[in-house]
N, C-alpha and C positions, 0 to 999 in steps of 0.2 A: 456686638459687645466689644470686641476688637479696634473697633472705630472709635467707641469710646471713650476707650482705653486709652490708646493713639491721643484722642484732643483733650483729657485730663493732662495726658505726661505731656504736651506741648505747651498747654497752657501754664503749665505749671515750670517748665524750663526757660518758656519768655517772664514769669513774675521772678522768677531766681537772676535772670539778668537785669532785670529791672531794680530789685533791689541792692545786686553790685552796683550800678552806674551810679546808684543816689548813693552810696557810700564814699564812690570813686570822687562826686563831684562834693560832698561835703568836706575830704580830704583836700579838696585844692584850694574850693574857698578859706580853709583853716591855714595851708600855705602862703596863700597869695596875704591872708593876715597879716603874717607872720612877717612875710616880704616887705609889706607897709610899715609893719612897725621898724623895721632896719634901717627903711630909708628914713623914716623919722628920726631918727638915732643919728643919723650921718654916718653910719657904718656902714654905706654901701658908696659912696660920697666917687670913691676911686676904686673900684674894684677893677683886679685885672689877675685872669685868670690863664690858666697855658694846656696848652692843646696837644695832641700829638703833631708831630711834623708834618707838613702837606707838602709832599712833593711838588704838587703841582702851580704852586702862588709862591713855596720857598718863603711861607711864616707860616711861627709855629708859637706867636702872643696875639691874643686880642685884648682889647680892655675894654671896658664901660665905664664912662665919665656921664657923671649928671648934668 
């Protein structure tokens, strides 16, 4: 009875991850949308974003050019 107990709540905690992961990856395909549409826009054209300092390269800009 125990055992069965055991591979109910197992099975039941892999379908509970499973159904996070397909939320996690609907979320990014909705993102990476999103993303697409920017670039479409030419609002992403020059982005350039700032970082904390790295000591160790002594830059603290990168940017992304299309």
């Amino acid at each position: 009875m125990l055992e069965l107990l055991l591979q109910v709540y197992i099975i039941r905690y892999y379908l509970h991850l499973v159904e996070n992961c397909s939320v996690a990856l609907s979320q990014v395909s909705r993102v990476q949308g999103s993303y697409r549409q920017l670039e479409d826009q030419k609002i992403l054209k020059n982005f350039t974003y700032k970082v904390p300092f790295d000591k160790r390269n002594q830059q603290s800009n990168y940017s992304y050019q299309n």
